[in-house]
BABAZA-836101 format. One line per field, with one value per residue: residue number from 0; residue in one letter; x, y, z of N, C-alpha, C in turn. Coordinates in Angstrom, 1 decimal, m for minus. Atoms other than C-alpha are relative to their C-alpha. Layout:
BABAZA-836101
dofi	(NUM;...) .
miba	(A;...) .
nc1	(X;...) .
nc2	(Y;...) .
nc3	(Z;...) .
cac1	(X;...) .
cac2	(Y;...) .
cac3	(Z;...) .
cc1	(X;...) .
cc2	(Y;...) .
cc3	(Z;...) .
END
This chain:
BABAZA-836101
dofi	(0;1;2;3;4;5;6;7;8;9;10;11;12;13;14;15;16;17;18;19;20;21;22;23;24;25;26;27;28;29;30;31;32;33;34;35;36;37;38;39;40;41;42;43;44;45;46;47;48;49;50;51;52;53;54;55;56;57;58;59;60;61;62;63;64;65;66;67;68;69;70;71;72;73;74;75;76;77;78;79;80;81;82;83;84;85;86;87;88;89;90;91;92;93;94;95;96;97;98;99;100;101;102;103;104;105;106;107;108;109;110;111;112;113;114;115;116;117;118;119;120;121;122;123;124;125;126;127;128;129;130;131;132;133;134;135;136;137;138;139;140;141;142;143;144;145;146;147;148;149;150;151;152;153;154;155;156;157;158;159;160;161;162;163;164;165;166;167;168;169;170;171;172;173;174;175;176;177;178;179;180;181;182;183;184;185;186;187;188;189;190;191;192;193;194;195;196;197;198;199;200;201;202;203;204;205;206;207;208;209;210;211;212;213;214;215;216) .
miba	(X;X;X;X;X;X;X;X;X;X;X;X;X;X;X;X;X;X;X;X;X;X;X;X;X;X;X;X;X;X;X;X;X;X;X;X;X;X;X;X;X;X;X;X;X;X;X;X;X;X;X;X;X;X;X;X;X;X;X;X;X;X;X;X;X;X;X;X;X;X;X;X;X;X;X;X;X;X;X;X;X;X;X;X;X;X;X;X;X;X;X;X;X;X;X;X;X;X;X;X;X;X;X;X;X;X;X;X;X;X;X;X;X;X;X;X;X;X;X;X;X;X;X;X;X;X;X;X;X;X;X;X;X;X;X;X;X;X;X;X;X;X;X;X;X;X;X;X;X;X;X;X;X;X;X;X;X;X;X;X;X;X;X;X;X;X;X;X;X;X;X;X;X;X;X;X;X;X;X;X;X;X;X;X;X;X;X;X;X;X;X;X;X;X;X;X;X;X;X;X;X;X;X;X;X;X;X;X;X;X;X;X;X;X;X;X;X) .
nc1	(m0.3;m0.1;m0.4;0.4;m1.0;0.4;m0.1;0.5;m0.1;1.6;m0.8;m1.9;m1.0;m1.0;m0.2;0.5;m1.2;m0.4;1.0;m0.2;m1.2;0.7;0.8;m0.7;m0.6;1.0;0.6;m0.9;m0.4;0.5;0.1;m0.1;1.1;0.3;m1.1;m0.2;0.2;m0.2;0.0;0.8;0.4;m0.2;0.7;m0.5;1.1;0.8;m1.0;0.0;m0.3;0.5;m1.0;0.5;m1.1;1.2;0.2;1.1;0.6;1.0;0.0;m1.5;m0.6;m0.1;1.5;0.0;m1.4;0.9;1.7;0.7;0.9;1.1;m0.5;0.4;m1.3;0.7;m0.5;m1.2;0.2;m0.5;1.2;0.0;1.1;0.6;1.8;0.9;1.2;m0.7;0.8;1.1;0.4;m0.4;1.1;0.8;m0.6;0.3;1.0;0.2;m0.9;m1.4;m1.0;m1.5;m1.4;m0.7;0.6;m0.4;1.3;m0.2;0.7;0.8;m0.2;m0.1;1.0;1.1;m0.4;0.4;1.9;0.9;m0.9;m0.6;0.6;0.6;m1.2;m1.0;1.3;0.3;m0.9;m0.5;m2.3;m0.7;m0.7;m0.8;m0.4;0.0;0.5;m0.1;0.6;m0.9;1.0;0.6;m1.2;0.5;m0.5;1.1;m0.5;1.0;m0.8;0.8;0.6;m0.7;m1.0;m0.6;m0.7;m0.9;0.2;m0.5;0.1;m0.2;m0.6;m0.7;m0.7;0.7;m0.2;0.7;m1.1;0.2;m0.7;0.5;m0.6;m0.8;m1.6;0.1;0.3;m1.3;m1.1;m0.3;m1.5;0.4;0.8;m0.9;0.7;0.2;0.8;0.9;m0.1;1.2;m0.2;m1.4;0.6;1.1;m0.7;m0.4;1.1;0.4;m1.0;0.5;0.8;1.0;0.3;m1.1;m1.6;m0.7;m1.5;m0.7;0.6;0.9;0.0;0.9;0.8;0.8;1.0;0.6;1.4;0.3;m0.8;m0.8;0.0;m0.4;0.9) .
nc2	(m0.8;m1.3;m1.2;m1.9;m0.7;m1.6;m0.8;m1.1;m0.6;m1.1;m1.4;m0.6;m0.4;0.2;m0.6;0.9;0.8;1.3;1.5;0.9;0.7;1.3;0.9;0.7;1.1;1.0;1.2;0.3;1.6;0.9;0.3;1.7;0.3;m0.2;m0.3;0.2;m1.2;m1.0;m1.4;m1.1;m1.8;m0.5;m1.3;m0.8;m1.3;0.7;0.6;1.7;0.6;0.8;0.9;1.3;0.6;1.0;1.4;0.1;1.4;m0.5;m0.8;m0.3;m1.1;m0.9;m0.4;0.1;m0.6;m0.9;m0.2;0.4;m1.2;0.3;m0.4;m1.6;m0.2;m0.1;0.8;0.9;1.2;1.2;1.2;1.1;1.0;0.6;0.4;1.0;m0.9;m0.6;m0.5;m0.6;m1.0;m0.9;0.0;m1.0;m1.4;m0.4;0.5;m1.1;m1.4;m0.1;1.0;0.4;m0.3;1.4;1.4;0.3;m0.4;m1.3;m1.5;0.4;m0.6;m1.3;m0.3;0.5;m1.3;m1.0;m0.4;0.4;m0.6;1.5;0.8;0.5;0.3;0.8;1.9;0.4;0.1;1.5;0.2;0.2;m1.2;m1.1;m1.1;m1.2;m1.2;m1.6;m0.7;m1.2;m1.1;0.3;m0.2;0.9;1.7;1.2;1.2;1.2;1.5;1.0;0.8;1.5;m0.2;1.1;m0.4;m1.0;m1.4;m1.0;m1.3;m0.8;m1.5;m0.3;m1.4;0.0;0.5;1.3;0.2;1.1;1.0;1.6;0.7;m1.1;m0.7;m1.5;m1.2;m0.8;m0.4;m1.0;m0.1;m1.0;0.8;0.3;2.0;0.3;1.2;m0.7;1.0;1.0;1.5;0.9;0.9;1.3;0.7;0.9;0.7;0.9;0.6;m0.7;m1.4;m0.3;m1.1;m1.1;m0.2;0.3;m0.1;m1.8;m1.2;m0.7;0.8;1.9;1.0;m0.1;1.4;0.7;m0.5;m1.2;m1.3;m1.5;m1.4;m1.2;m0.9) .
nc3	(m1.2;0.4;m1.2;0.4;m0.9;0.2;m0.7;0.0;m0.6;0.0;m0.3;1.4;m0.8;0.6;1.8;1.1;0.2;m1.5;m0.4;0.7;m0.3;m1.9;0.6;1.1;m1.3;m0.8;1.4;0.6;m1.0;0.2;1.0;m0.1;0.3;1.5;0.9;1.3;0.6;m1.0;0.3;m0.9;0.7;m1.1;0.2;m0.8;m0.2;m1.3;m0.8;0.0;1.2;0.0;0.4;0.4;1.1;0.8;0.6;0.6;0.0;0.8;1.1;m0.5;1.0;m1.2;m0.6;m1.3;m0.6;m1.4;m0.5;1.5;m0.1;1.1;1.2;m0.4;m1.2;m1.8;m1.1;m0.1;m0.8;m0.4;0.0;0.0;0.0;1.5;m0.1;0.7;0.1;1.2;1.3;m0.3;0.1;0.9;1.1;m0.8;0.6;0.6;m0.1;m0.7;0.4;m0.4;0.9;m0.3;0.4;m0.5;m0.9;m1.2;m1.1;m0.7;0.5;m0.5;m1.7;0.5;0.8;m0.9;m1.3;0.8;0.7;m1.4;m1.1;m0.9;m0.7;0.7;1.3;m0.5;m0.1;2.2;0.4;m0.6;0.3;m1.2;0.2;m0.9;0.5;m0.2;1.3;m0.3;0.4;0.0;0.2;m1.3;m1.0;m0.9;0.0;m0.2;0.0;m0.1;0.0;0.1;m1.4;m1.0;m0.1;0.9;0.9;m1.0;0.7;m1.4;0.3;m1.5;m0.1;m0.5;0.7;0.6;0.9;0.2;0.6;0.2;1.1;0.0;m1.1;m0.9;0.4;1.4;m0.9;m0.6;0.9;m0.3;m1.1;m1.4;m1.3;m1.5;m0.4;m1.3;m0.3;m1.1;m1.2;0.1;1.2;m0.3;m1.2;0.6;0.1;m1.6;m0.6;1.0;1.0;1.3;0.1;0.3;0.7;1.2;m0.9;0.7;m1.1;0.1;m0.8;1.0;1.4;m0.2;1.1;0.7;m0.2;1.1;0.5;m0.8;0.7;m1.1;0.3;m0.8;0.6) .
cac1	(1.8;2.3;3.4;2.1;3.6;2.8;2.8;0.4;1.7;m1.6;0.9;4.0;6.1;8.2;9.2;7.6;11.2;11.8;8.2;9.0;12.3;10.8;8.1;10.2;12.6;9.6;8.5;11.8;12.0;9.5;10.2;10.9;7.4;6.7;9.6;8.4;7.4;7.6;6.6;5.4;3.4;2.9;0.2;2.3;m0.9;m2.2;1.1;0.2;2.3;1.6;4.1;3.6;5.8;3.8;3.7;1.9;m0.4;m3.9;m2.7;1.3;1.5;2.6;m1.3;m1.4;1.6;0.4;m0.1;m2.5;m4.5;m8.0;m8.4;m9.4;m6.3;m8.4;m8.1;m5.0;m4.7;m2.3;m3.5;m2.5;m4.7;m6.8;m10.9;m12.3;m15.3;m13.1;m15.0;m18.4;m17.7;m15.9;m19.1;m21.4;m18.7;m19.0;m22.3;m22.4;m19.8;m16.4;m13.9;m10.9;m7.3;m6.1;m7.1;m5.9;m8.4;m6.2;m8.1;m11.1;m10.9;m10.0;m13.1;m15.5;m13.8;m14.3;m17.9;m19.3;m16.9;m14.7;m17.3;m19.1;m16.4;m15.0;m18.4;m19.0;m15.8;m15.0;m10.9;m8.6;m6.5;m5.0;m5.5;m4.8;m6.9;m6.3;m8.8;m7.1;m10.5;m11.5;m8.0;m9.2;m7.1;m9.0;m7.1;m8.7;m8.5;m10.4;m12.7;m10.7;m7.5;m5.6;m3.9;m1.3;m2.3;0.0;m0.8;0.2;0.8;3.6;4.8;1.9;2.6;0.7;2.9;1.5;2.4;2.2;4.6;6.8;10.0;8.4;7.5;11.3;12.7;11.5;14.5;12.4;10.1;10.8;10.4;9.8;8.5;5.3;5.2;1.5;2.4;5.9;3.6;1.3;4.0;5.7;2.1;1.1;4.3;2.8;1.3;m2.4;m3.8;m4.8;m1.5;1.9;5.9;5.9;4.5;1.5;1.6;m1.5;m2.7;m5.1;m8.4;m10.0;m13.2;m12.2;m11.6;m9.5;m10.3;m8.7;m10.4) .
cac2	(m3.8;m0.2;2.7;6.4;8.7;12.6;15.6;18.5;21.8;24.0;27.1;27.1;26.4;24.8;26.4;24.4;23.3;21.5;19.9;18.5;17.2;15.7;14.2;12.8;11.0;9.5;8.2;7.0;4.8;3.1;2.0;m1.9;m1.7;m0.1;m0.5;m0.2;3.5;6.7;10.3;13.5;16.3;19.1;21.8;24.6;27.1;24.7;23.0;19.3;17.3;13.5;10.4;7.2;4.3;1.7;m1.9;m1.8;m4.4;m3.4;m0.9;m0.9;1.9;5.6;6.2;5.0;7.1;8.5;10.5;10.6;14.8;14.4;15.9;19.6;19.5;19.7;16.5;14.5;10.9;8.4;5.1;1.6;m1.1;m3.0;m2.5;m5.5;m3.4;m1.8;m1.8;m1.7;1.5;2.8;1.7;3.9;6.9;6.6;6.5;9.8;11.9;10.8;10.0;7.7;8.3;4.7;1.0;1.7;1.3;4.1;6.9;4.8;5.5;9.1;9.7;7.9;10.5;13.3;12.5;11.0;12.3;10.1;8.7;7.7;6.8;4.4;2.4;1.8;0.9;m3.4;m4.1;m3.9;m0.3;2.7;6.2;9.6;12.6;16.4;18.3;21.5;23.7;22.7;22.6;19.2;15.7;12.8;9.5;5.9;2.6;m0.6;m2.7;m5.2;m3.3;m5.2;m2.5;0.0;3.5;5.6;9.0;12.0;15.7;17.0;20.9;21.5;19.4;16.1;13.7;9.9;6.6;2.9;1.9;4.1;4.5;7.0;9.1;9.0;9.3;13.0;14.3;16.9;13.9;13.3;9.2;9.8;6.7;6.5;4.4;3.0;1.0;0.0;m1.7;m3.3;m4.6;m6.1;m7.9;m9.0;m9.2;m7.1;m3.1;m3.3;m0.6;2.6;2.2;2.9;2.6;7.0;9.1;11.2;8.5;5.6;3.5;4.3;1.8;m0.7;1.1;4.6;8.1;10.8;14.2;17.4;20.5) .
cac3	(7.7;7.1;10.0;10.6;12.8;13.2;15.1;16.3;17.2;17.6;19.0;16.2;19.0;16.3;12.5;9.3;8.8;12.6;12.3;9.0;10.1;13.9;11.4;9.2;12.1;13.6;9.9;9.2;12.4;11.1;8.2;8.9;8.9;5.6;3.1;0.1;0.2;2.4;2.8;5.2;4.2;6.6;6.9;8.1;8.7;11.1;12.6;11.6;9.9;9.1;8.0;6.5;5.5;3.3;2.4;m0.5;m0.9;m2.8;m4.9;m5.6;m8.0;m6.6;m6.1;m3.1;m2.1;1.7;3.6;0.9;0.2;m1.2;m4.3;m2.7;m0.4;2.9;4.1;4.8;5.8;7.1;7.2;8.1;7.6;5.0;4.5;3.8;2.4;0.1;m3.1;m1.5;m0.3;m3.2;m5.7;m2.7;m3.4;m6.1;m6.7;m4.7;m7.4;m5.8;m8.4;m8.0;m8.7;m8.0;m6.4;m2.9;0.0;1.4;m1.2;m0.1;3.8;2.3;0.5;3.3;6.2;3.5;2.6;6.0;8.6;11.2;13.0;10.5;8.1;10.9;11.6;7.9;7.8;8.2;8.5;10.5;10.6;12.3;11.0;11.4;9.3;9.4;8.6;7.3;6.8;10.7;12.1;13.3;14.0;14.3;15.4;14.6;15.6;14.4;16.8;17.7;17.7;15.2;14.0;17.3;17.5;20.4;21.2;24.3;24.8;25.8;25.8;24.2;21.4;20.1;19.1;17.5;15.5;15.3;17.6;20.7;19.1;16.4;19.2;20.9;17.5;18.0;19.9;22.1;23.7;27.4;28.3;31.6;33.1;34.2;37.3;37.4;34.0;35.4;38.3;36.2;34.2;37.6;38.0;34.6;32.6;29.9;29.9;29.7;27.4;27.1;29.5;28.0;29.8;29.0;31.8;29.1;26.3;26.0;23.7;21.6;22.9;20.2;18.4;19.8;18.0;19.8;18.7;18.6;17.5) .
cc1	(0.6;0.3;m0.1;0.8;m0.3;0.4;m1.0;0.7;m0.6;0.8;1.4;0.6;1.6;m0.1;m0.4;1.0;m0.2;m1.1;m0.1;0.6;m0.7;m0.8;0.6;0.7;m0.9;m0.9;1.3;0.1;m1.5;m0.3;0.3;m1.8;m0.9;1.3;0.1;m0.6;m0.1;m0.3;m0.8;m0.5;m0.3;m1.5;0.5;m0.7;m0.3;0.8;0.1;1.2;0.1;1.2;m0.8;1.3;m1.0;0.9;m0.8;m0.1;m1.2;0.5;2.0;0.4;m0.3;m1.3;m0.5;1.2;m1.0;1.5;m0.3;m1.0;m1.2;m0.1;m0.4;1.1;m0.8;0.0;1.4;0.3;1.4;m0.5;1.0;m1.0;m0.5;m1.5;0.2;m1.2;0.3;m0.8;m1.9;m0.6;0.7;m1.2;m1.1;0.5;m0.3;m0.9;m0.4;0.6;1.2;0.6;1.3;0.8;0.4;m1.1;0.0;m1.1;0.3;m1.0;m1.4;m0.7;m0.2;m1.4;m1.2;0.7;m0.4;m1.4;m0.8;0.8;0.8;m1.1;m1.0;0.8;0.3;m1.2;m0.3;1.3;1.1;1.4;0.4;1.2;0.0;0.2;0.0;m0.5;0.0;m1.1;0.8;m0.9;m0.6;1.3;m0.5;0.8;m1.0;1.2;m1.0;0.0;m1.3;m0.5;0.1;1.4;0.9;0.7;0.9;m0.8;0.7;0.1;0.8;0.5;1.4;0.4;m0.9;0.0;m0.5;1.0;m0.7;0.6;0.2;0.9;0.9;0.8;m0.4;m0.6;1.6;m0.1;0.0;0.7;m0.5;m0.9;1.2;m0.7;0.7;m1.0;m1.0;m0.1;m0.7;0.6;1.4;m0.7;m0.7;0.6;1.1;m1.0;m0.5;0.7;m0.3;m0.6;m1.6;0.2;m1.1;1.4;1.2;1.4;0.2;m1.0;m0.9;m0.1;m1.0;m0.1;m1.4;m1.2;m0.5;m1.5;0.1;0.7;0.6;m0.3;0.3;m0.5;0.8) .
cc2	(1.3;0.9;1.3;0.4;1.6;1.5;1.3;1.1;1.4;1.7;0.1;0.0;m0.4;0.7;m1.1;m0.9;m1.2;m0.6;m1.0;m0.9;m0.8;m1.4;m1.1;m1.1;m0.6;m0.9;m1.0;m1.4;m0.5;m0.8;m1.8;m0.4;0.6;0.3;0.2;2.0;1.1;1.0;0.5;0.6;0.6;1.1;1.1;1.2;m0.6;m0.6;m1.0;m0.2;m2.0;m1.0;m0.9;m1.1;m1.2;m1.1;m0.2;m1.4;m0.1;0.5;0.4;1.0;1.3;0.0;0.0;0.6;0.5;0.4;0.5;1.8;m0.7;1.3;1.8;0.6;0.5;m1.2;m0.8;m0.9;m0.5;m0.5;m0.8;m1.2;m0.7;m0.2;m0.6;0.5;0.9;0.7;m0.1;1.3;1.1;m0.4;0.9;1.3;0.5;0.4;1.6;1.3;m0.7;m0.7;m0.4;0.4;m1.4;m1.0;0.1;0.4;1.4;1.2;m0.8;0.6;2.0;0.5;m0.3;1.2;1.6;0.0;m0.2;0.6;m1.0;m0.7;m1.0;m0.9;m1.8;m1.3;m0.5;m0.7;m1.4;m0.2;0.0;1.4;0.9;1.0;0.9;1.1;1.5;0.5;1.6;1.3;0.2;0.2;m1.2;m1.3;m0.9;m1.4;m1.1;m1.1;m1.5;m0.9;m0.3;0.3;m0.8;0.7;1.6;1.4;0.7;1.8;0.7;1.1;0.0;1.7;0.1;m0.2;m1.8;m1.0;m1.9;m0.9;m1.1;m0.4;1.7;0.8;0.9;0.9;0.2;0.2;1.7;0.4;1.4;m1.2;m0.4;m1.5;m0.2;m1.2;m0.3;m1.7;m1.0;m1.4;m0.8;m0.9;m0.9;m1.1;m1.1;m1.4;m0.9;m0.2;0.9;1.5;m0.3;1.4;0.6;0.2;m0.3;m0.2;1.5;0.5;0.8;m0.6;m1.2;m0.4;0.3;m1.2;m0.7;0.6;1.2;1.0;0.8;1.2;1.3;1.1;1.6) .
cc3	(m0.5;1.5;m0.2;1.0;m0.5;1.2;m0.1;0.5;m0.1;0.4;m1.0;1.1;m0.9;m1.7;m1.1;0.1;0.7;0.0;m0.9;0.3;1.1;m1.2;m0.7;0.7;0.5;m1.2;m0.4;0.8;0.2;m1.1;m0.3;m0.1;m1.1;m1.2;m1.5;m1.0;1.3;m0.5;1.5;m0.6;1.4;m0.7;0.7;1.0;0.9;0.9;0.0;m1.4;0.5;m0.9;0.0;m0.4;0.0;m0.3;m1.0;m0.7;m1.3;m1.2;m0.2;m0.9;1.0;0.0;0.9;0.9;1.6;0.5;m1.8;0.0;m0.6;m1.0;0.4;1.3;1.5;0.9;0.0;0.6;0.2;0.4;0.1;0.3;m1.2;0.4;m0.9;m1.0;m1.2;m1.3;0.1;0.2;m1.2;m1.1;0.8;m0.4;m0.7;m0.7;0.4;m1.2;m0.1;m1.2;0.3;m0.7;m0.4;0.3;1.2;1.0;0.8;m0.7;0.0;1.2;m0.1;m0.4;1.0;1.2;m1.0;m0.7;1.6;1.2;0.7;0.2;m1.0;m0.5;1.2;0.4;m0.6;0.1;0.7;m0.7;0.9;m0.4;1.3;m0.4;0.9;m1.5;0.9;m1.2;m0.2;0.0;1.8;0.7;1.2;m0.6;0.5;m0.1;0.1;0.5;m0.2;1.5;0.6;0.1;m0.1;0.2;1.6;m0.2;1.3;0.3;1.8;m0.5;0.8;m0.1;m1.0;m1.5;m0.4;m0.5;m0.2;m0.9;0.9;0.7;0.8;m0.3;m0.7;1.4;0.9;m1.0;m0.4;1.1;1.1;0.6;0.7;0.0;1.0;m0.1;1.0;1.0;0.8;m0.5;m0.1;1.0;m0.7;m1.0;0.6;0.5;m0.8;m1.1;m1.7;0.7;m0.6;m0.6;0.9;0.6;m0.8;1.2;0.3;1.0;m1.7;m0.9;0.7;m1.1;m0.5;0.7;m1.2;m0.1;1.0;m1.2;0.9;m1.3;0.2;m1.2;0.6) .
END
């Protein structure tokens, strides 16, 4: 189990600095679910920046450090999950050119969103996971989530600002989200004791669906 967490802000309403820092607090409180490694990177030209805290499983040397660049610094991943598929599609990659760094399915996933695109990448792509990729040449996010939605994915605007990650609290643990409560998914939890999806407890925050991309361009 691994945890991402991120933020868009397409207008610089915040300084490199404050979107490292927000990023960083929303990677941090989640680190019960990856303790064995952590990091942000930020693209400051474009306003994203991307968190990870890892469990490493596959590959436990730093190489799998995420979020993970590919080797031309244009794309940037955070990832939780595990392809089953793994070394099928990394003998195809390679096969194509792509050379590895590492073992980790993460610079796997990496290399399949960087050679075939999301969509592609994510139907090729048997496991169970939850990414986020920035395209830094496109100024394009792409959120993922496996079929059978094993693996959380929670997104929502606010103040025109994107704000995601594998469970809620990494979206308070930025200290400008509002968790206003939206009042549909307080009813439906009244009725069936749980929040259906894409329904969340935050007024502008859902759930990611099982076998859906979100795109922002």
């Amino acid at each position: 189990m691994c945890g991402i967490a991120g933020l868009l802000d397409p207008d610089h309403r915040r300084t490199a600095e404050d979107l490292a820092a927000a990023a960083g607090a929303m990677t941090d409180s989640l680190r019960h679910r990856g303790p064995d490694d952590g990091g942000v990177e930020i693209d400051a030209a474009g306003g994203a920046a991307l968190g990870n805290r890892r469990l490493a499983v596959v590959d436990l040397s730093p190489a799998g450090h995420q979020p993970m660049w590919s080797p031309d610094r244009r794309h940037l991943l955070a990832y939780n999950g595990e392809l089953y598929n793994a070394d099928e599609l990394r003998a195809e990659l390679v096969g194509d050119g792509w050379a590895f760094r590492g073992r980790s399915d993460t610079e796997v996933l990496l290399a399949a969103l960087a050679a075939w695109g999301a969509e592609e990448a994510a139907r090729r792509a048997v496991g169970m996971f939850a990414f986020a990729v920035w395209d830094t040449e496109q100024r394009r996010l792409v959120l993922g989530r496996d079929r059978f939605g094993e693996k959380p994915l929670y997104y929502g605007w606010q103040n025109g600002v994107l704000r995601f990650g594998s469970e809620l609290r990494a979206l308070r643990a930025d200290a400008a989200f509002v968790g206003d409560v939206d009042r549909d998914a307080l009813a439906l939890l009244l009725r069936h004791t749980y929040i259906p999806g894409p329904h969340s407890i935050y007024a502008g925050v859902a759930k990611l669906p099982p076998a859906c991309l979100y795109t922002w361009s």
